[in-house]
C-alpha positions as CSV (number, residue, x, y, z in Angstrom):
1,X,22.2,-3.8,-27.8
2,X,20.6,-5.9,-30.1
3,X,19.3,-9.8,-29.7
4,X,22.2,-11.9,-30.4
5,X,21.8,-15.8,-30.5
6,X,24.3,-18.2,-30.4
7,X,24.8,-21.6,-31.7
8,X,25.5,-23.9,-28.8
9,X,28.6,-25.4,-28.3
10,X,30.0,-27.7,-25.8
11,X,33.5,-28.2,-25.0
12,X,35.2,-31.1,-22.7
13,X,35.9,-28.5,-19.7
14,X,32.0,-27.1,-19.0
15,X,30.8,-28.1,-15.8
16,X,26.9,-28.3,-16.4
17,X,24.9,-29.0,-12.8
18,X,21.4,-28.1,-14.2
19,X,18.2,-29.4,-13.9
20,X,15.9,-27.2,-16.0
21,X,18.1,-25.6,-18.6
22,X,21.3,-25.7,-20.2
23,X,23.8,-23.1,-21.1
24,X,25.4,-22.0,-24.2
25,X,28.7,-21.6,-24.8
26,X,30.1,-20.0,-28.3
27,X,31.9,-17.1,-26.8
28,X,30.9,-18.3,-23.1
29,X,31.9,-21.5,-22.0
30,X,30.7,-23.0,-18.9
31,X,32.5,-22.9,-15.8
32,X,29.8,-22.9,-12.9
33,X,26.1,-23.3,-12.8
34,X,23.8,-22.7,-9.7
35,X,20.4,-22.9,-9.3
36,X,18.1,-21.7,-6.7
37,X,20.7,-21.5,-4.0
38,X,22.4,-18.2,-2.8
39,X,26.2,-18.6,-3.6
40,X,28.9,-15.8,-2.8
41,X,29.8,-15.8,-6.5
42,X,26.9,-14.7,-8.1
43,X,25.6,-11.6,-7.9
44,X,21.3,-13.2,-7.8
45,X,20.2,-16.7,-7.7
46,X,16.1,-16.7,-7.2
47,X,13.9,-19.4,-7.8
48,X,13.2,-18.2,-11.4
49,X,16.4,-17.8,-12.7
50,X,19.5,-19.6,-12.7
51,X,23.2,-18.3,-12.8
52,X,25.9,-19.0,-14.5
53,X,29.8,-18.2,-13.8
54,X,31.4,-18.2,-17.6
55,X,34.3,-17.7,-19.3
56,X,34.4,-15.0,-22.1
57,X,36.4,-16.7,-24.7
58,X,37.7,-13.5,-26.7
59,X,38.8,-12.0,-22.8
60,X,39.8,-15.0,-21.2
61,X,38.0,-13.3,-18.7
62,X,34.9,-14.3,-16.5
63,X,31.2,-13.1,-16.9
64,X,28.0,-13.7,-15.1
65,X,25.3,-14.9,-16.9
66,X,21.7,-14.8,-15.7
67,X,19.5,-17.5,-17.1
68,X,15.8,-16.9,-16.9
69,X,13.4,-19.8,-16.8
70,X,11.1,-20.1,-20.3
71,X,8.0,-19.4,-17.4
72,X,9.4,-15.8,-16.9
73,X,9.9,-14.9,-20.1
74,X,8.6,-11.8,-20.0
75,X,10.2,-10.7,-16.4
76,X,13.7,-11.4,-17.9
77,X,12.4,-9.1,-21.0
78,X,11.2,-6.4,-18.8
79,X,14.8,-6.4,-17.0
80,X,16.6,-6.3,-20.6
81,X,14.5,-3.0,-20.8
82,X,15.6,-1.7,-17.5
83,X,19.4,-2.7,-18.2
84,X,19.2,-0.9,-21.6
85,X,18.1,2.4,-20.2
86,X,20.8,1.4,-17.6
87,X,23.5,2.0,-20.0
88,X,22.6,5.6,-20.8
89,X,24.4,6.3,-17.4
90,X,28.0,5.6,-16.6
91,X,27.9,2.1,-14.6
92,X,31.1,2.1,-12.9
93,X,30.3,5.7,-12.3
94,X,27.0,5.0,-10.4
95,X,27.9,1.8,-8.7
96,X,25.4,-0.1,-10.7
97,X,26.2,-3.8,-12.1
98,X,27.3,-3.3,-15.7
99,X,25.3,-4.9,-18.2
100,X,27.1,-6.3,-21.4
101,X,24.6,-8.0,-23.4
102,X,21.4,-10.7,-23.8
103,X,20.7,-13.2,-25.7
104,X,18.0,-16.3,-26.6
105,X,19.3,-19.7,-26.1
106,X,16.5,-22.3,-26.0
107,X,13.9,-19.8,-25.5
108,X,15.4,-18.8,-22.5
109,X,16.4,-15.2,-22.0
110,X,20.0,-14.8,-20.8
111,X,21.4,-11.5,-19.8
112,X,25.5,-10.9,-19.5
113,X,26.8,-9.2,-16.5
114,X,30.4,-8.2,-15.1
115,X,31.3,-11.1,-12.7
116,X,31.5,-9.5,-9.0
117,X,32.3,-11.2,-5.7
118,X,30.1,-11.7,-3.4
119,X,26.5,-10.4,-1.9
120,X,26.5,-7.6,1.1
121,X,24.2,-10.8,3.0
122,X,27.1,-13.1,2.2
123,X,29.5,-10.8,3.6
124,X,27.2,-10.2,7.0
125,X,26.4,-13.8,7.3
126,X,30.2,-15.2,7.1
127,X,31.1,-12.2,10.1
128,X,28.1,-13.7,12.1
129,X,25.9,-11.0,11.1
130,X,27.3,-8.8,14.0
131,X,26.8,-4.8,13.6
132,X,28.8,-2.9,11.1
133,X,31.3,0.0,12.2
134,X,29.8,3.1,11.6
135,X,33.3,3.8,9.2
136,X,31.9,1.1,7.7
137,X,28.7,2.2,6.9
138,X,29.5,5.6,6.5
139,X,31.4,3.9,3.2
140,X,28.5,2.0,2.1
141,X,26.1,4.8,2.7
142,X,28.3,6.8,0.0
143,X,28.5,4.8,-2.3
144,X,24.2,3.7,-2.2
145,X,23.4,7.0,-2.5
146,X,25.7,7.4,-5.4
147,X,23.6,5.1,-7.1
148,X,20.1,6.7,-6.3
149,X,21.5,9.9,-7.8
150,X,22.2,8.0,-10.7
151,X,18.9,6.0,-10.9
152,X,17.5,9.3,-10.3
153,X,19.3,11.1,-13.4
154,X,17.4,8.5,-15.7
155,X,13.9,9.0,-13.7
156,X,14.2,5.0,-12.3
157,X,13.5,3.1,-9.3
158,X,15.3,-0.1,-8.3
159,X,12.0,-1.0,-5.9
160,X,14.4,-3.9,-5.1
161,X,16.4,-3.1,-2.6
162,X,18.2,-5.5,-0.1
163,X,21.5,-6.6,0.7
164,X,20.9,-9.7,-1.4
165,X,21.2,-7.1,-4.2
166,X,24.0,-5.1,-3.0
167,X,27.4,-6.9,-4.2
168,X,30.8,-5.9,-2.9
169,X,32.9,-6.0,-6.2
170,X,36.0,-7.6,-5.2
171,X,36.5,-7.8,-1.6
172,X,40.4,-8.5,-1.7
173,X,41.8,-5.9,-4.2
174,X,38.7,-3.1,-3.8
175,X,37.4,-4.0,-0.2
176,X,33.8,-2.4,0.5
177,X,33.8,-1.3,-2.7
178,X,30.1,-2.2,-4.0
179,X,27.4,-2.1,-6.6
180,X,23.9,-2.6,-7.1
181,X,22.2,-5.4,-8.7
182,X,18.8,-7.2,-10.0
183,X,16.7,-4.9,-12.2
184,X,14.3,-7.5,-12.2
185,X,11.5,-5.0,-10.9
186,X,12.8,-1.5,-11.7
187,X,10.3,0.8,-13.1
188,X,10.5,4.3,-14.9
189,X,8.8,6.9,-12.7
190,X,6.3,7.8,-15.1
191,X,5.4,4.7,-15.8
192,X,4.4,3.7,-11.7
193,X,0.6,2.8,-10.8
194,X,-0.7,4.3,-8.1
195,X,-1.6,1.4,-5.7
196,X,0.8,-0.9,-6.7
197,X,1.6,-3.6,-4.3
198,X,5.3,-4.7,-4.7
199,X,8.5,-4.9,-2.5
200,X,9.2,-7.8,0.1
201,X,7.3,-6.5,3.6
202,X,10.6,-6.2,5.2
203,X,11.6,-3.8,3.0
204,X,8.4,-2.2,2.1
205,X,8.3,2.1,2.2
206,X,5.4,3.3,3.8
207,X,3.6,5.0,0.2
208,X,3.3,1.6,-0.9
209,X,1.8,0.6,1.9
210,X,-0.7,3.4,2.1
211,X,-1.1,3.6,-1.3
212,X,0.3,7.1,-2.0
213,X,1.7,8.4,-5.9
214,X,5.2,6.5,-6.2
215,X,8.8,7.9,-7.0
216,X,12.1,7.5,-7.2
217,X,11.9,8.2,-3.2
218,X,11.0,5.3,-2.4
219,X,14.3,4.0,-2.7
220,X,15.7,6.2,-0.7
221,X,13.1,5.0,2.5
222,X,15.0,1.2,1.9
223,X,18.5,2.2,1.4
224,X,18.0,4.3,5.0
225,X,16.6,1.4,6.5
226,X,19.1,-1.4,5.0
227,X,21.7,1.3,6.8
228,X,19.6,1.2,9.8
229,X,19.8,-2.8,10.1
230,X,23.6,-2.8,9.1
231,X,23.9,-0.5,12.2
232,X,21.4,-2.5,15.0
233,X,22.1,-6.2,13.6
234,X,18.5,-6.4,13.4
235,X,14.9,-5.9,11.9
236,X,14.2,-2.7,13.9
237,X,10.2,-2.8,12.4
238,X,7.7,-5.6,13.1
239,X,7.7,-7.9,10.2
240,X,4.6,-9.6,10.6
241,X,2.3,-7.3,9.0
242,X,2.1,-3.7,7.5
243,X,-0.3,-2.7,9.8
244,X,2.1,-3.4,12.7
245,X,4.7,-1.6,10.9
246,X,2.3,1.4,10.3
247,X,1.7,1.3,14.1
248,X,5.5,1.6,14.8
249,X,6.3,4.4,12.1
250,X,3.5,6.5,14.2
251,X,4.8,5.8,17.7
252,X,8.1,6.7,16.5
253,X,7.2,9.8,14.2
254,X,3.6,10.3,15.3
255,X,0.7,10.8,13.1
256,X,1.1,11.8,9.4
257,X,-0.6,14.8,8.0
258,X,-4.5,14.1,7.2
259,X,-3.5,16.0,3.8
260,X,-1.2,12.6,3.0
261,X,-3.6,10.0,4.8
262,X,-6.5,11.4,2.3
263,X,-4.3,10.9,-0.9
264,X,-3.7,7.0,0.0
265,X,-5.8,3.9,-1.4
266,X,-5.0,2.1,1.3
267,X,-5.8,4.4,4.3
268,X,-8.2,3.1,5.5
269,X,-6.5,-0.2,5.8
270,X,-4.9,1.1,9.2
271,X,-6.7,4.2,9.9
272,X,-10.2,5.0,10.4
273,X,-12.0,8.3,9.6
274,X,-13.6,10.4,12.3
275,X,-15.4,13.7,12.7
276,X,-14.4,16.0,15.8
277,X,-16.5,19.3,15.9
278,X,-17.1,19.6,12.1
279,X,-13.3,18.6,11.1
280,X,-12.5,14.9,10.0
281,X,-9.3,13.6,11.2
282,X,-7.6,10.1,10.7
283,X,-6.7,7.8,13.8
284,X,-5.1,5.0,13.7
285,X,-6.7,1.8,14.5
286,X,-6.7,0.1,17.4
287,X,-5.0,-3.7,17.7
288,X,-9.3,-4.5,18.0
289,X,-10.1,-2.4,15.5
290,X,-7.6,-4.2,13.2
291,X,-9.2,-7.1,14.2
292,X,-12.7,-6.2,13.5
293,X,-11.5,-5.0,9.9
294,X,-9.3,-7.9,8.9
295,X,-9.4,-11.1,11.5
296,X,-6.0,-10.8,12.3
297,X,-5.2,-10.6,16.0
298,X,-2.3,-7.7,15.9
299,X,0.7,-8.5,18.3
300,X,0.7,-6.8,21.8
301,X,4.0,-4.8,22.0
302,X,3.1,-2.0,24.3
303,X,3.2,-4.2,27.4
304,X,6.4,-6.0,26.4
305,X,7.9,-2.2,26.0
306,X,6.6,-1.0,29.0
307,X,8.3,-3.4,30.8
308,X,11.8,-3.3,29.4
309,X,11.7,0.4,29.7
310,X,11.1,0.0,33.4
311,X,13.8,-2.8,33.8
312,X,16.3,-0.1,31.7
313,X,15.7,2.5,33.9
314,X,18.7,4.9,34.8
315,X,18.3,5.9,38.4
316,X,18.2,2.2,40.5
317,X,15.9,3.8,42.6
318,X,13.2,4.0,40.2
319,X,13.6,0.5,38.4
320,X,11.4,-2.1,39.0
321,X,11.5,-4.8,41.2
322,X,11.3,-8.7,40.7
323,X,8.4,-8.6,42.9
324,X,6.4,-5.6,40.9
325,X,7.7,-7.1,37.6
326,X,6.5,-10.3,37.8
327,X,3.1,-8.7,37.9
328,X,3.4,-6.6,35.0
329,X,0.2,-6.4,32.8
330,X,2.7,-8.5,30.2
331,X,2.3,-11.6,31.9
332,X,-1.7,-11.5,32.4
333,X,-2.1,-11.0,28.7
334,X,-2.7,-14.6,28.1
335,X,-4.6,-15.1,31.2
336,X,-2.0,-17.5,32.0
337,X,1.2,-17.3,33.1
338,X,4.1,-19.0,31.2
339,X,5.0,-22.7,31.9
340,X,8.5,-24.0,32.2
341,X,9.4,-27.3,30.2
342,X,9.2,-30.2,32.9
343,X,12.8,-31.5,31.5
344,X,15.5,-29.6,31.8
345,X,16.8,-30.2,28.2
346,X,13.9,-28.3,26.7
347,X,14.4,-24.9,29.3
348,X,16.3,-23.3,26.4
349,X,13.9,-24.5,23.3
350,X,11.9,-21.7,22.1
351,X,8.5,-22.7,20.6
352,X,7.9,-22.4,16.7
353,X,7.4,-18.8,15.4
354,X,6.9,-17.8,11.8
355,X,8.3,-14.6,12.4
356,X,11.6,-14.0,14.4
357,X,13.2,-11.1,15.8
358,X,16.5,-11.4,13.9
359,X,17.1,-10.4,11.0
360,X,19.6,-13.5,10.1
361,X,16.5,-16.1,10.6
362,X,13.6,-14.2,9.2
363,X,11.3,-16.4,6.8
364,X,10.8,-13.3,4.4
365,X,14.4,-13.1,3.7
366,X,15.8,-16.3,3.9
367,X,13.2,-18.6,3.8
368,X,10.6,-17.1,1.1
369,X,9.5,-18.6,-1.9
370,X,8.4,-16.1,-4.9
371,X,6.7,-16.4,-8.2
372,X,6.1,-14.0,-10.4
373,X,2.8,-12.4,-11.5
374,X,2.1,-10.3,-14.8
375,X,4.5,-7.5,-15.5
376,X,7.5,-9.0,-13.6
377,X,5.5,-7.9,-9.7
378,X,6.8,-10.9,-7.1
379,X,4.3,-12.5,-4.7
380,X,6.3,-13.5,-1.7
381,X,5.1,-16.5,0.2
382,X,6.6,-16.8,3.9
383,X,7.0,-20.4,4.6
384,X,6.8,-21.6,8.6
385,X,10.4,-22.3,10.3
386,X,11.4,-22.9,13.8
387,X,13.0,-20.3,16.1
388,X,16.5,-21.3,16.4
389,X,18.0,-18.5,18.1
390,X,19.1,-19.8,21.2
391,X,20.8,-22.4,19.2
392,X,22.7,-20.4,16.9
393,X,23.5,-17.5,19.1
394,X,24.9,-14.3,17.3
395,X,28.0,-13.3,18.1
396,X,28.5,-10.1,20.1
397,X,31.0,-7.1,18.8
């Protein structure tokens, strides 16, 4: 898999829509060109690359080729490496894109792929993003944790995980059928730091969080819970911070081991250390303890909780009231009780959030800017949106 540049070459039917970078086309001529936009024909459009739908001249046949900016160089070069130990496994086998080849053109790194249909988001989002079957998933499941087994087999983690990455292969002759894509951040195991901080928040396993020694397993955390959203529709973890998402891992698994806690750099990020007759234990902090350690004000859930689990009670005789509900401690949290919009057109408007409960509007998936620090890591930036679920209701099935 050596470098291979090409001289370019132009010819009457390329369709160039580019604004900072042009493509080649010796053996590949241009058919499509994206840029910074997710489209359902290539497998990963992010803000540093671009992506190119080609033709292969010697097939007739059509490639994808990813075009990495001259600024991320080296990211696209640490991919190459990735996609080159890639090919000491069977691709097809493993349900992993295959990777033909790379090239310079312009000093910009551009990496061949098999051309594949369309993105596991792009399949959610044109089905309203409504819950898959469990048949469904059950297929899915299968065919992810094929492709551990095989990352596994060459000691490699995809840390990338999403269903942005996830492409079905050809959803009209092979339907379901997928593979997984974007080796933009995979790592050997044994080359992992310790402390790392990578993977968007919505996706992030808890080591990397706390800290912990890194594996392989770590892929494993985000395929189970990319299976777990497929299932709900939904974000089932707060996305707003780790330390709310560390709160909700213990009140749904309860505390981890001290032994575990002790190992993590980041420990005492959530937890704080304390000594109970002569033996130290870990606790985790309270939302004002949080506060005290990093300014942040960490959301109140329990009340919310409370109250739905009172509203959902079973026996009728037991649920709560109007009466009692309406003086829930949920309601006095602000000290004041929640106005309704004086004109009736607004009764329906929710106010702006930067953080929304479903998964098809959340800023960091959809609306996130990234950039790319040394070594390939992405910083993901959440920009501000509006919550527009009331006005682009999911639909139910």
């Amino acid at each position: 898999l050596s470098r291979r540049v090409r001289q370019k070459v132009f010819t009457k039917n390329c369709k160039i829509v580019s604004t900072g970078c042009l493509m080649i086309a010796s053996e590949y001529v241009v058919t499509e060109l994206q840029k910074t936009k997710r489209h359902s024909n290539y497998p990963l459009v992010h803000s540093k690359n671009s992506f190119a739908k080609c033709l292969e001249m010697s097939t007739q046949k059509h490639v994808a080729i990813k075009i990495v900016k001259k600024d991320f160089e080296d990211a696209g070069e640490d991919e190459i490496k990735a996609l080159i130990e890639l090919s000491k496994i069977d691709a097809d086998k493993y349900n992993l894109v295959k990777f033909v080849e790379w090239f310079h053109h312009n000093n910009h790194v551009c990496i061949v792929f098999d051309m594949l249909d369309q993105s596991l988001y792009d399949y959610l989002e044109k089905r309203g993003f409504r819950p898959l079957s469990l048949r469904t998933i059950r297929c899915l499941a299968w065919q992810l944790l094929v492709a551990l087994s095989g990352l596994k087999k060459i000691n490699m983690v995809h840390f990338d995980i999403k269903p942005d990455n996830i492409m079905l292969v050809d959803q009209n002759a092979e339907p379901l059928r997928l593979k997984l894509i974007d080796f933009g951040l995979a790592e050997k195991v044994e080359d992992l730091e310790m402390g790392i901080r990578i993977q968007n928040i919505c996706f992030r396993a808890p080591e990397v969080m706390l800290g912990l020694p890194l594996d392989e397993r770590l892929d494993m955390w985000t395929v189970g819970y990319v299976l777990g959203m497929l299932y709900a529709g939904f974000y089932f973890y707060p996305q707003d911070s780790e330390y709310n998402i560390i709160r909700a891992l213990v009140k749904m698994y309860g505390m981890p081991d001290n032994e575990l806690l002790e190992e993590g750099m980041y420990t005492d990020r959530f937890f704080t250390r304390t000594e109970e007759n002569s033996t130290f234990n870990w606790k985790l902090d309270t939302p004002e303890q949080q506060f005290e350690k990093t300014g942040q004000k960490a959301q109140k859930v329990e009340e919310f909780m409370d109250l739905l689990k009172r509203m959902l009670e079973v026996d009728p005789n037991k649920r709560i009231s109007p009466d009692e509900a309406l003086q829930h401690p949920l309601f006095k949290l602000g000290k004041k009780r929640p106005q309704t919009p004086k004109e009736p057109a607004q009764v329906h408007q929710e106010p702006e959030a930067t953080h929304l409960c479903c998964w098809k509007h959340l800023p960091c998936w959809t609306n996130a800017s990234s950039n790319t620090a040394p070594g390939g890591r992405v910083r993901l930036r959440v920009i501000q949106t509006k919550n527009v679920l009331l006005n682009t209701p999911i639909q139910q099935g």
